[in-house]
VEXKEVEX-711006 format. One record per residue (C-alpha): x, z, y; residue in three letters. Coordinates in steps of 0.25 Angstrom, whole numbers, plus 5000, padded with zeros to 4 digits. Layout:
XZYALA
...
//
This chain:
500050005000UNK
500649955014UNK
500050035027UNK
500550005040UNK
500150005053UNK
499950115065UNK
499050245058UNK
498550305070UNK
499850385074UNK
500650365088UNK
501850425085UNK
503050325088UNK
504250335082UNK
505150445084UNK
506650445087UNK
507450585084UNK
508550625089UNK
509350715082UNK
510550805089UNK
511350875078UNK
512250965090UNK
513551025084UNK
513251165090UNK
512351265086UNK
510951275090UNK
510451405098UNK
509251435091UNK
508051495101UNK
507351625101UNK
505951685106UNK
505351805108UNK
504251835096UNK
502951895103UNK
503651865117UNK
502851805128UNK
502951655127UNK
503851585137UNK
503751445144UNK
504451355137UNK
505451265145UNK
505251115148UNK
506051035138UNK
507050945143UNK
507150815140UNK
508550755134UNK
508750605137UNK
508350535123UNK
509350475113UNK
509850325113UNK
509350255101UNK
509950125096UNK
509150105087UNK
507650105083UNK
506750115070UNK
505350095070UNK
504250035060UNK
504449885056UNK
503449765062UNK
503249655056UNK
503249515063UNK
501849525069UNK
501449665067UNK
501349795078UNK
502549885079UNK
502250015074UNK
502750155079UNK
502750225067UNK
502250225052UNK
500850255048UNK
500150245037UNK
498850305030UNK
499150305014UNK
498550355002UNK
499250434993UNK
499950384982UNK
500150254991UNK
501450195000UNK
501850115010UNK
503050025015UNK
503649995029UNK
504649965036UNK
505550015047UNK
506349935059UNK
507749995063UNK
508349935075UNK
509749945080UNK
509749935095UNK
511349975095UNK
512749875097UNK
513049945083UNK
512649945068UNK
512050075068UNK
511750145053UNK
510350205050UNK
509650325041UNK
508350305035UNK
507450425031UNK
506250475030UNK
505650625036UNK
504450685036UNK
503950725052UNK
504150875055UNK
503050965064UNK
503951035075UNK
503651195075UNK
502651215085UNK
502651095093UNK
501651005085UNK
502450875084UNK
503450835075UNK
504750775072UNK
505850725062UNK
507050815059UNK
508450785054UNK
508750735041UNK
509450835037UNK
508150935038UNK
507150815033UNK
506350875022UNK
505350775018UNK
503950825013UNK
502950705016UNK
503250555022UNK
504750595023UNK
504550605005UNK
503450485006UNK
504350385012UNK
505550305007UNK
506450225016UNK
507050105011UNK
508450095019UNK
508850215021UNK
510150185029UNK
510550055034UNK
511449995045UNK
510749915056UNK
511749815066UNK
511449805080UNK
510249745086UNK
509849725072UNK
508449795063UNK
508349855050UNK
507049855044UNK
506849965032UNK
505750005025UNK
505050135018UNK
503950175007UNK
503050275010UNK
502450314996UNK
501450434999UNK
501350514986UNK
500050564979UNK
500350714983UNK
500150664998UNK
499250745006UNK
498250675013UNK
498450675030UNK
499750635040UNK
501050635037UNK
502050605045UNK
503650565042UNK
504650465047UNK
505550365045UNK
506750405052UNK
507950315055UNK
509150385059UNK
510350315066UNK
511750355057UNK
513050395066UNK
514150305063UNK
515650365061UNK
515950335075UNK
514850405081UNK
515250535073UNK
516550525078UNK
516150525091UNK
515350635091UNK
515250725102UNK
514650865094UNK
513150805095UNK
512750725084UNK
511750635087UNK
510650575076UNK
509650475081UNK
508550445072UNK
507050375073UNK
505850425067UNK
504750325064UNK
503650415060UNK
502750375048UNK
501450435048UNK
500650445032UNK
499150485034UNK
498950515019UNK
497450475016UNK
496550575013UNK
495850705020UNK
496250725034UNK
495950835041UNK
496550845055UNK
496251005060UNK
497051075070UNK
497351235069UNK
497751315083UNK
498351455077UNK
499051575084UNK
498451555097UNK
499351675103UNK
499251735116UNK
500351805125UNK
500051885139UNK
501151955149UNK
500752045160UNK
501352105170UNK
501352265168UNK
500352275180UNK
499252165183UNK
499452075197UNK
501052115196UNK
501452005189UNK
500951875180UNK
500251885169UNK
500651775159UNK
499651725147UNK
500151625135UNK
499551565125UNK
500151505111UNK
499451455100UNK
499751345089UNK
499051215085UNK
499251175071UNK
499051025064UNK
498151095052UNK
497750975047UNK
498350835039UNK
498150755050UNK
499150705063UNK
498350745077UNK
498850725090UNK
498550845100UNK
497750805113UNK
497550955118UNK
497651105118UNK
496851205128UNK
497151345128UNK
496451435138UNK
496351575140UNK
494951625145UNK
494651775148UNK
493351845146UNK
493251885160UNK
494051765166UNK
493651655158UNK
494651555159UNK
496051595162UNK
496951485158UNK
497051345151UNK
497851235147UNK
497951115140UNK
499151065131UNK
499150915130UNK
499950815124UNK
500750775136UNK
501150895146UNK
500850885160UNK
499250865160UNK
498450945169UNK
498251085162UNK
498951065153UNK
500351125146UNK
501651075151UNK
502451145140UNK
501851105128UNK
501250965125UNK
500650945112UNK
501250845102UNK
500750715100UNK
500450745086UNK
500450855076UNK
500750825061UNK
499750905052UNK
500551055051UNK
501051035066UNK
501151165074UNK
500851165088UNK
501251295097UNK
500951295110UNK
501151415121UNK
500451415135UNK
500751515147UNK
499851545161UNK
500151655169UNK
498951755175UNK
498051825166UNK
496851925170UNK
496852065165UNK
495852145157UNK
495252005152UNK
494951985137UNK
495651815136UNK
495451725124UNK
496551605123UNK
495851485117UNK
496751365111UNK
496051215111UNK
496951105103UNK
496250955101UNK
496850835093UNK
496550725087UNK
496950635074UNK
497850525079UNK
497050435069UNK
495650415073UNK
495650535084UNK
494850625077UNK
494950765085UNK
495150905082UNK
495551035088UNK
495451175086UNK
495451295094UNK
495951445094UNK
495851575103UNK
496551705106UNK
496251835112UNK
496651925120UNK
496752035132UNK
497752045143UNK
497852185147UNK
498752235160UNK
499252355150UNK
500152415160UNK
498752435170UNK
497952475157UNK
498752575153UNK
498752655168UNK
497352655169UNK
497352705155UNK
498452805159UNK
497652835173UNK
496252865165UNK
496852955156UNK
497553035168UNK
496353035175UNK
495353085163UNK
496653205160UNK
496553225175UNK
494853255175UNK
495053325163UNK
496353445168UNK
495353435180UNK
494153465173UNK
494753585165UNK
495553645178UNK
494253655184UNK
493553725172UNK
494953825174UNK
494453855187UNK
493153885185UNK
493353985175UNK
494354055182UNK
493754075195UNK
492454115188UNK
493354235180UNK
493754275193UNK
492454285202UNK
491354355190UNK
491654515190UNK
491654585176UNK
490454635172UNK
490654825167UNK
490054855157UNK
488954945157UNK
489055065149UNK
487755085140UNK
487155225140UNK
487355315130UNK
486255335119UNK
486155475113UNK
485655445099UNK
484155475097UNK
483855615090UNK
483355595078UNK
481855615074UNK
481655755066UNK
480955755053UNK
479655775051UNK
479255895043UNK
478955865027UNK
477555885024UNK
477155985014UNK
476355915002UNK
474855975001UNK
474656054990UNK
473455974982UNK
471956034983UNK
//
């Protein structure tokens, strides 16, 4: 079975540039739990000169493709070819493998790494290359060709790999190296929509929120961030078109908003973090928002929007997420705690040195009642007998 032709997907191809430096690396560190910081514009480096190109073959009569894309059964393949050009005054020598594409850690997108760190799973294993090193003079064009075989066991949904062309450093150029080793290399992405069930879903997860206030409310800002992470939880490539987050509180209703779009720069919208132009299913998204200014003693609910759609067809989706909380100034809280408790102690010692008082002047203005001594009671005389009463004598 032969498939060819654009699938739907508007990836071109990709060129990566890999910089091997001689040095070590300084790893970076962050504070766990830590309020989250800004993070600094990127700059940009000047891109690499290539002399050379790859991309996939036309025929005489037929549209230039961008990349690979194909929708197989499994248990079926497919052959194609691939142009390498040599743009250079010199024969320039060429490697030829294939790799599976790799979500980057909470960015959402992906890329292809070094070949020394390939380890292929998926189209990387379902292709084979035909030439997989071969010279090309200058100004000439080598076309070469591959099999993609999906096997049986294929899970039905995207898949995405390349074929990836990397230029070979001759002797000369490893002599004259200057301590940076340089490896250019092109990826044409090849993109496999396995037939069967699709199910395109989106999961937003660990919506987090992060509040600093200054000790005393009206000295100082108080700062408000919110991160959360948009995951790819379905089998199906989708290109994210937004992401609204607000915060609303129950007194104050809406306190902030923004809105993440692809391109940074739209009006409210994130200028730090723009979302990828696709995510591969199992991509991880993480984005992190600061505002300053919240109002105190207000219970406040984050909310996190994120729509998408399936580059083939369009077919929508999105999901949704919240997160509560309460800002308390807990410095101002715990005086008027402090302040209440002083106050009730202070009625109370009050209260009973009042009661004190009382008594005391009472027990000294009442006289003490003497005694009166009862008269004395002789004891009452006895009664005297009476005299016994002869008995008659009988008649």
């Amino acid at each position: 079975m032969r498939a060819r032709g654009s699938y739907g997907f508007k990836v071109a191809a990709t060129a990566v540039v890999a910089v091997v430096a001689l040095v070590g690396a300084v790893p970076g560190t962050a504070g766990a739990g830590s309020f989250p910081v800004q993070p600094k514009k990127a700059t940009s480096t000047p891109a690499p000169k290539f002399s050379f190109s790859a991309e996939p073959y036309a025929a005489p009569g037929t549209a230039q493709r961008s990349e690979f894309s194909y929708g197989l059964l499994p248990g079926h393949s497919v052959v194609d070819q691939f142009v390498v050009t040599n743009s250079s005054a010199t024969t320039q020598t060429f490697e030829v493998y294939p790799e599976d594409a790799t979500n980057i850690p909470g960015s959402g997108g992906y890329g292809f790494q070094q070949q020394a760190n390939i380890h292929n799973t998926q189209v990387g294993k379902w292709l084979t290359i035909g030439q997989t090193r071969f010279s090309v003079p200058p100004g000439k064009a080598v076309v070469d060709t591959f099999q993609l075989s999906v096997p049986n066991s294929a899970a039905p949904g995207d898949h995405v790999g390349a074929v990836v062309v990397q230029e070979v450093e001759s002797k000369a150029q490893r002599q004259a190296g200057t301590g940076v080793n340089i490896v250019l290399r092109i990826a044409v992405p090849v993109f496999v929509r396995v037939v069967g069930p699709i199910h395109a879903s989106l999961t937003i997860s660990n919506v987090t929120v992060f509040h600093a206030t200054p000790l005393i409310p009206g000295i100082g800002n108080s700062k408000v961030a919110v991160r959360f992470t948009v995951v790819n939880s379905g089998n199906a490539i989708l290109d994210p078109k937004s992401a609204f987050v607000s915060i609303t509180g129950f007194i104050g209703g809406t306190i902030h908003s923004y809105t993440v779009h692809q391109t940074a720069g739209s009006q409210n919208a994130s200028a730090h973090h723009p979302l990828p132009a696709q995510m591969l299913p199992g991509a991880k998204l993480t984005l992190t928002e600061l505002w300053n200014g919240l109002p105190p003693f207000d219970p406040m609910t984050a909310h996190v929007t994120v729509h998408a759609v399936q580059p083939i067809g369009g077919l929508p989706t999105s999901a949704s997420a919240t997160a509560s909380f309460l800002y308390f100034p807990w410095l101002v809280v715990v005086i008027v705690v402090l302040l209440i408790a002083a106050f009730i102690w202070w009625r109370r010692r009050r209260r009973q040195n009042r009661i004190k008082a009382t008594r005391g002047r009472h027990s000294r203005t009442t006289p003490q009642a003497t005694p009166t001594p009862r008269p004395s009671e002789s004891p009452k005389p006895k009664p005297a007998p009476e005299p016994s009463k002869a008995p008659s004598a009988p008649l």
